[in-house]
C-alpha positions in Angstrom: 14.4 5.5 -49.3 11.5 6.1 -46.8 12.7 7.3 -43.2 12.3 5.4 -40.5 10.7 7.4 -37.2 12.2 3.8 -35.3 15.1 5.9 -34.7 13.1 9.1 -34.5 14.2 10.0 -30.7 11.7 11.0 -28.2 8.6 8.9 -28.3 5.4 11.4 -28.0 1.9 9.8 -28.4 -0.7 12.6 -29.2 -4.5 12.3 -31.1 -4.5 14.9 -33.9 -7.4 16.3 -34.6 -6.9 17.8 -38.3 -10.4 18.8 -39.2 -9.6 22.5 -37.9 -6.5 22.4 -39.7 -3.1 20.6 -39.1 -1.9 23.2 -37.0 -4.7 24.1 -34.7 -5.0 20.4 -34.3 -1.4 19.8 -33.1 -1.8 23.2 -30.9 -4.7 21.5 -28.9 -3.5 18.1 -28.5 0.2 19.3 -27.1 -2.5 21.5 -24.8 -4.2 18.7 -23.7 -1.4 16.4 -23.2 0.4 19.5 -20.6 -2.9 20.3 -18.8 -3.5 16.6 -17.9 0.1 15.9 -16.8 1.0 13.3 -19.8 3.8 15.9 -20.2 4.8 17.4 -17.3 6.9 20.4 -16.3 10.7 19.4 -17.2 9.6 17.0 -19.9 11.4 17.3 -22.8 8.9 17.0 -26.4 10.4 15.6 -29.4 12.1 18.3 -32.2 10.2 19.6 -34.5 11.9 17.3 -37.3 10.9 14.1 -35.4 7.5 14.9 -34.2 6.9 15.8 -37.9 8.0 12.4 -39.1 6.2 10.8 -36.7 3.0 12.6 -36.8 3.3 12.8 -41.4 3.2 16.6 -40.7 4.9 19.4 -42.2 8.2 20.4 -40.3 6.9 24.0 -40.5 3.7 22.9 -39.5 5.6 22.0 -35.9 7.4 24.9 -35.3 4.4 27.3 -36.2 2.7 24.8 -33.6 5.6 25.1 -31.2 5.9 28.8 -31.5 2.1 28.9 -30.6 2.5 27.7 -27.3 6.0 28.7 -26.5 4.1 32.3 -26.5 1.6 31.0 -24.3 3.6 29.5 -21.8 3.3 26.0 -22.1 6.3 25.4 -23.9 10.1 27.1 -23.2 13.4 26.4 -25.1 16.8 26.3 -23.5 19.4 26.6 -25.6 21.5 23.2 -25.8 18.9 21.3 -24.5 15.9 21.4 -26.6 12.2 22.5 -26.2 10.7 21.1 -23.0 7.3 21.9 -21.3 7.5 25.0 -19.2 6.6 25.5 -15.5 3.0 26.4 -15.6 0.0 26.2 -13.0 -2.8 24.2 -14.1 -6.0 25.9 -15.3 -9.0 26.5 -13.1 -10.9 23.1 -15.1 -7.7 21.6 -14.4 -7.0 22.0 -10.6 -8.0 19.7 -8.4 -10.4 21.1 -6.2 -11.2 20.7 -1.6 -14.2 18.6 -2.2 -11.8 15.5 -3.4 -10.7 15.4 -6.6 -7.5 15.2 -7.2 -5.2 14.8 -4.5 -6.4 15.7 -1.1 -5.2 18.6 0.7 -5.2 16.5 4.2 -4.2 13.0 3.6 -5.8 11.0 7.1 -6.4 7.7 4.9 -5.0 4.5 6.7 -3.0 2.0 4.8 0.8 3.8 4.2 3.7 4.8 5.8 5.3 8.2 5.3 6.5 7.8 2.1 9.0 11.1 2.1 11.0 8.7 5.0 11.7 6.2 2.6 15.6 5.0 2.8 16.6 6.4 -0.5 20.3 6.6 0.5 20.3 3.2 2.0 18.7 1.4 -0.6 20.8 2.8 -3.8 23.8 1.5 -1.3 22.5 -1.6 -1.3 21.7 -1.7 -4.9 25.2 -0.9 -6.2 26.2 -3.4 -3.9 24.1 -6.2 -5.3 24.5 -4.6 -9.0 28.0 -4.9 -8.3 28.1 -9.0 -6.7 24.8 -10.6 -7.8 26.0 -13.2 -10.6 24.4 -12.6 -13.6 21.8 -15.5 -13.5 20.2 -13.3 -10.8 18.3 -11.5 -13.3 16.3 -14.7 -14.9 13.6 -16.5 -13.8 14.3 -18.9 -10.8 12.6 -20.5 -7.6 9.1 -19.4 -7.4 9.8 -19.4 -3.8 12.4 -16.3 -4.7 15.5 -15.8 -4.3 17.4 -18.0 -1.9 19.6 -14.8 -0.7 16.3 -13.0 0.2 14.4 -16.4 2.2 17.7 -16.6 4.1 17.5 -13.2 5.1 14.3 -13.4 6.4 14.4 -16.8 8.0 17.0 -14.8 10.4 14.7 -11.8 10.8 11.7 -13.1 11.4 13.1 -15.9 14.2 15.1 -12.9 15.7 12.5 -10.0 15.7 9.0 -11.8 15.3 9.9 -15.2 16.8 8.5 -17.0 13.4 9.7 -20.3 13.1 10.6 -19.9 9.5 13.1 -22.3 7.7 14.8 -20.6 4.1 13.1 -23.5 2.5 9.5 -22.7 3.8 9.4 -18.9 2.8 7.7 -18.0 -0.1 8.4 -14.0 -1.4 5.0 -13.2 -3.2 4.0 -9.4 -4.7 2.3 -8.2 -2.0 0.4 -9.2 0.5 -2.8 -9.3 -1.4 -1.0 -12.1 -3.7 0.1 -13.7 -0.4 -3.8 -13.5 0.5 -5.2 -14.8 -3.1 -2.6 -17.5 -3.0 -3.8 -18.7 0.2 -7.1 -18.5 -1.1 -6.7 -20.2 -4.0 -4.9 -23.5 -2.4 -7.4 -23.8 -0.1 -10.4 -23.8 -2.1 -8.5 -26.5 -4.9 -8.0 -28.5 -1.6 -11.7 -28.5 -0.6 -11.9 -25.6 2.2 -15.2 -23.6 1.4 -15.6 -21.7 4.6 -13.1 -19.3 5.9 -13.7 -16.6 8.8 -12.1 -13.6 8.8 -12.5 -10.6 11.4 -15.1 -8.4 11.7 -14.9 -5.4 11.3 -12.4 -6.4 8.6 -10.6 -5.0 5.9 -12.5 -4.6 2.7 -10.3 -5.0 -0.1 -9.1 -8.5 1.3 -12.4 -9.8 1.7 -12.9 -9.2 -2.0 -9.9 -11.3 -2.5 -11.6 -13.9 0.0 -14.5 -14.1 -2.0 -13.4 -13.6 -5.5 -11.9 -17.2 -4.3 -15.0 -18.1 -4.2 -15.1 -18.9 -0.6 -17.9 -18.1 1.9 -17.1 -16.0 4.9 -17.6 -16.3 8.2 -17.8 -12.9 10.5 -15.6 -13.5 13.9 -16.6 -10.5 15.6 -13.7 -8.2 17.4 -14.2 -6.7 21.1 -11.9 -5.6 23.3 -10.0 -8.7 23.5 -10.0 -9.1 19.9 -11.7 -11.5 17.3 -13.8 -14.0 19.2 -12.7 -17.8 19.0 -15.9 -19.5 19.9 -18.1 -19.3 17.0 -15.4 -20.2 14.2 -18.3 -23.2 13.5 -17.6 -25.4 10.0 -14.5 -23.0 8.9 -11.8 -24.3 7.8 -9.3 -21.5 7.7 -9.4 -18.3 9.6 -7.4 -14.4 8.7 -6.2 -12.7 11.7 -4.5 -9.7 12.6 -3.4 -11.0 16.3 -0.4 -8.0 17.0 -2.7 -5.0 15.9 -6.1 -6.1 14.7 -7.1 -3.9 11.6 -9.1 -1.7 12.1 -10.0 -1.7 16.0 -6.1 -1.4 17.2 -6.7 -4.5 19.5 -4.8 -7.1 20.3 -5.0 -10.9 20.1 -6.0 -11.5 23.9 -3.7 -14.9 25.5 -6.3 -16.5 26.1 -8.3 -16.3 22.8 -4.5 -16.9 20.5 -4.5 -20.1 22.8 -7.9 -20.9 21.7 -7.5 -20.0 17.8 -4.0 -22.5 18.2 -6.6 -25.5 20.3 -9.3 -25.1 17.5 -6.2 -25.2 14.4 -4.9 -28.3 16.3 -8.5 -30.1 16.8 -10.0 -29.7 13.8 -6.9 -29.3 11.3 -8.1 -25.8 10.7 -5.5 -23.2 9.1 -5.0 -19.6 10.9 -3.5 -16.8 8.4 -1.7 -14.6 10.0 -1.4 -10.9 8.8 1.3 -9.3 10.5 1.0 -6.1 8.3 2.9 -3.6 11.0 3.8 -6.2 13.8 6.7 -4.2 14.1 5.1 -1.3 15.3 4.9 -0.9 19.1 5.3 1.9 20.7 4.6 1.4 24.5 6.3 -2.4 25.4 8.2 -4.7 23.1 5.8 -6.2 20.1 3.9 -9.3 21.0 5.8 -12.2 19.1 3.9 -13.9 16.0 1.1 -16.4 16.7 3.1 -18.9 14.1 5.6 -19.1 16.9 3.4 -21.4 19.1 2.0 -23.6 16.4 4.1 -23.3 13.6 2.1 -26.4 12.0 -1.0 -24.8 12.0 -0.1 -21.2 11.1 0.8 -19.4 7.8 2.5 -16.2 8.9 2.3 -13.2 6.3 4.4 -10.4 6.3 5.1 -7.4 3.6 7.2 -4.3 3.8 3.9 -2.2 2.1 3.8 -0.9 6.1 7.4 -0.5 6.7 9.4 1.0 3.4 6.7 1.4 0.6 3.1 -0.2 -0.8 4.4 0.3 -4.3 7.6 -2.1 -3.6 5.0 -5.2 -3.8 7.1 -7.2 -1.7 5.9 -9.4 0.9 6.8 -13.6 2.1 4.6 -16.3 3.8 5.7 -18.7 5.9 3.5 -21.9 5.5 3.3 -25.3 7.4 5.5 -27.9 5.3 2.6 -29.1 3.5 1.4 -26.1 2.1 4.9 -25.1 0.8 4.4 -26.9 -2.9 0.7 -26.4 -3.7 1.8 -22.4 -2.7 4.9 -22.0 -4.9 2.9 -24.3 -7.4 -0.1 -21.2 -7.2 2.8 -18.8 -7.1 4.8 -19.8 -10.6 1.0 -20.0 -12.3 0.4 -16.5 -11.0 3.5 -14.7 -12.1 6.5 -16.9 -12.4 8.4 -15.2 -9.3 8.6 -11.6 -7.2 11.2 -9.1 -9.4 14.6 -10.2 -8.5 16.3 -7.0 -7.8 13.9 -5.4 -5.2 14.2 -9.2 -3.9 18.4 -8.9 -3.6 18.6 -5.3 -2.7 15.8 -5.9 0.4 18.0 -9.0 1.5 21.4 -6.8 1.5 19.3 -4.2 3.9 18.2 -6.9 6.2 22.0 -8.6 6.7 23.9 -5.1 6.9 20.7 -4.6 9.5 20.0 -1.0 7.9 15.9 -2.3 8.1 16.3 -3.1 11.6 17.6 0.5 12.0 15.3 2.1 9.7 12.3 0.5 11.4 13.2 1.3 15.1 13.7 5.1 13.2 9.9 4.8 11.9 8.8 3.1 15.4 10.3 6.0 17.4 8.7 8.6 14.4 5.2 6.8 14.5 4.8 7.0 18.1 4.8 10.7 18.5 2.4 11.4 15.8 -0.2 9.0 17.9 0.3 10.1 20.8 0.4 14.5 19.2 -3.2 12.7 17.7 -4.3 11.3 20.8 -3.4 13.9 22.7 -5.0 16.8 20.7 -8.5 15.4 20.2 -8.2 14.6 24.1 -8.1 18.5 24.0 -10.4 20.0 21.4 -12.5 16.9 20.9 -13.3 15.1 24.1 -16.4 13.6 22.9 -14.5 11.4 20.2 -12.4 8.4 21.8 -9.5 7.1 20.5 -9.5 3.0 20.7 -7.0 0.3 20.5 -3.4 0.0 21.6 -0.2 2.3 21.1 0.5 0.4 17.8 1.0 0.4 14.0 -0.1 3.3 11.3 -3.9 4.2 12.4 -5.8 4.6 15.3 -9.6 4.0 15.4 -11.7 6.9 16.2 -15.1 6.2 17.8 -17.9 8.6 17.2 -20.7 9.4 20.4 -23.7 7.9 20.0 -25.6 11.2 19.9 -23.9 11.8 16.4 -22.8 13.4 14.6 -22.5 10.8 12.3 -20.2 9.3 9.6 -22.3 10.8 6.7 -22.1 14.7 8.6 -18.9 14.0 9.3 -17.7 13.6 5.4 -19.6 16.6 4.4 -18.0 18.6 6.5 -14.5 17.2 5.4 -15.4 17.7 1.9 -14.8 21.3 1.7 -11.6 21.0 3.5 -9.9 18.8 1.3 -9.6 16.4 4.2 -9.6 12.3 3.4 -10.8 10.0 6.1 -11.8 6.7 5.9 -14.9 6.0 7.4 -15.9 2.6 9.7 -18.7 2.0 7.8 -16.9 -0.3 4.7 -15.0 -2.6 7.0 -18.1 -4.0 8.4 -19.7 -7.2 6.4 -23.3 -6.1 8.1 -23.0 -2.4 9.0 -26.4 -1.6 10.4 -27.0 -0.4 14.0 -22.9 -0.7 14.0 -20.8 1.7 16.3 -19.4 4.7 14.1 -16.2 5.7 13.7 -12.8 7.0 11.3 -9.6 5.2 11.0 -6.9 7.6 11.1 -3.7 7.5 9.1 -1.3 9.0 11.2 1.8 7.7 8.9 0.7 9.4 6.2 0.9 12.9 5.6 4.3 14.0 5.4 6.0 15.6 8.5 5.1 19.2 8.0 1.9 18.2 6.7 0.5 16.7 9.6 -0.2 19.3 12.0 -2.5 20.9 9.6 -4.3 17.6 8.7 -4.9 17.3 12.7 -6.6 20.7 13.0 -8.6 20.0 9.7 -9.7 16.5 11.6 -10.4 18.3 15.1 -12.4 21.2 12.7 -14.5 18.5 11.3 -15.1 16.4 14.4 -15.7 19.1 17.1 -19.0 20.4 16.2 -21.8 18.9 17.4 
């Protein structure tokens, strides 16, 4: 009777190159799969009679191969527990090296929180808890919308700590608030909207989304007061980030959310609002959401990427009543519904109000590593200014006009294994534009950051 490698144990997919010999083969494809991190240090590999069965090798043909590198390191066996891949340093080919590959040494990029002060502890409470009381039809496929445990959760947040106007029945939970963006999109082209304006400078990324849509964009420029109401023209939505704009650090003036609110109202326009880190405000309570004073009119978007973890993919919209259906519809054709367990387990941390305590922790955190940024290129680099409010995960730095430049700039970070972000991208038109970085403060981890500051005030204080 054949065997069957079904039941075979560990699963290890490797290319075997046999025209060397069966051995030598095996020997460099174990290699390869340790020196590029498909097995890493700990891992255990498969025993020699079930990587022969699955590979049609000899069994002695798998312990001569695993003898070979257990001599040169790759490999260790502890007794009881198998062969597993040993403890090694990479190989000079291997390493990532200070001009960017691989993982940066200095991590300045914009778009994360400090993932090391993820609620670990909190959140494995509050999955045994829902692990322990969901009903099992938790698990299967429901509402679109998600779950009704989650939109009642934050129908009571968002009223109490962003004054949204958000009913259970109006929330939608989407992946992300890229889905949140491309569902929008999406609705509002089948509905007939062609033109939408978004901010400018802008975010990249979503005005890829924007126009993958197939819409046309319309640049609202962003000064001082934020982005500019009079020149919206024949759009018929608009995106903005009215608590913190992204990437200036402005925000939404009174006078110009009163005139975004008149133009919605006139002209049956529709105003996306991306509250990405709304939350975040260090010097006077956060400004309230726009949604709040024309809740008609306004599609609030919020996502926890900014305040537990990107790689969650959770985020909700709020819509006007009339936009609830054709969004859910978009929704259920996109991917039936948000995961149900991140959805229950983020609910549970919102009643027990263990995310109202682990924000004000990451609001109090956030705050000194602006103000240590501030502060220290105030010092070393006084020709730099730092722009926008005392707000959210970055802070725009504005390069003199006498250079150096954005180009010099990233050279000179290049050796250092330092990644910035520079200006440039985020503007539609980016000739004869001001220069600048946006600085991830939230980023590196806590002991990591003082180094990535002097590595940024290296970079930026020669002229």
């Amino acid at each position: 009777m054949p065997k069957d490698w079904a039941g075979s144990g560990i699963d290890l997919h490797l290319d075997v190159d046999t025209s060397g010999g069966r051995r030598t083969g095996l020997e460099r494809a174990l290699r390869a799969a340790i020196r590029t991190g498909r097995l890493a240090p700990g891992d255990t590999v498969p025993s020699t009679r079930a990587l022969a069965l699955q590979l049609h090798l000899a069994r002695g043909t798998v312990t001569a191969a695993y003898d070979q590198l257990t001599a040169e390191g790759y490999l260790t066996t502890v007794p009881g527990s198998g062969t597993r891949v040993a403890e090694i340093a990479p190989t000079a080919d291997d390493a990532p090296g200070p001009a960017g590959t691989g993982a940066p040494v200095h991590d300045l990029l914009p778009g994360r929180p400090d993932l090391s002060a993820f609620p670990s502890r909190a959140w494995l409470r509050s999955t045994r808890r829902v692990l322990e009381t969901a009903p099992p039809e938790a698990h299967a496929l429901g509402d679109p919308r998600g779950r009704p445990e989650l939109r009642e959760a934050l129908a009571a947040y968002l009223g109490r700590a962003r004054g949204v106007h958000a009913d259970p029945g109006r929330i939608i939970v989407t992946s992300g608030y890229a889905q949140s963006l491309g569902l929008l999109a999406e609705v509002l082209s089948a509905a007939g909207t062609t033109t939408i304006a978004m901010e400018e400078p802008g975010h990249p990324f979503h005005r890829e989304i924007v126009n993958h849509r197939g819409l046309t964009i319309v640049p609202l420029p962003v000064d001082d007061l934020g982005a500019r109401a009079d020149i919206l023209a024949e759009a018929g939505a608009a995106v903005l980030t009215p608590a913190h704009q992204y990437p200036s650090g402005v925000t939404l003036h009174p006078d110009r959310r009163h005139a975004f609110t008149t133009w919605a109202r006139a002209t049956g326009g529709l105003i996306i609002e991306d509250d990405f880190d709304g939350e975040f405000r260090f010097d006077r309570q956060p400004v309230g959401a726009l949604q709040g004073t024309a809740p008609d009119h306004v599609v609030y978007a919020g996502t926890a990427s900014k305040t537990l973890a990107p790689g969650m993919r959770l985020a909700w919209l709020v819509p006007p009543a009339h936009l609830v259906e054709p969004v859910a519809e978009a929704k259920r054709l996109a991917d039936a519904q948000t995961q149900s367990l991140g959805q229950l387990v983020f609910a549970d941390l919102l009643e027990t109000h263990t995310y109202d305590r682990h924000v004000r922790a990451s609001r109090f955190r956030y705050r000194r590593r602006r103000d240590l940024l501030a502060a220290t290129l105030h010092v070393r680099v006084p020709h730099v200014r730092v722009q926008g409010i005392a707000a959210g995960l970055h802070a725009l730095v504005l390069l003199p006009d006498d250079g150096p430049d954005e180009q010099a700039i990233m050279q000179r970070a290049a050796p250092l294994g330092l990644a910035l972000m520079p200006l440039h991208d985020h503007w539609q038109n980016p000739s004869s534009r001001p220069q600048g970085f946006i600085i991830g403060y939230s980023t590196p981890l806590a002991s990591a950051y003082p180094p990535a500051l002097d590595a940024l005030c290296t970079v930026l204080s020669t002229r």
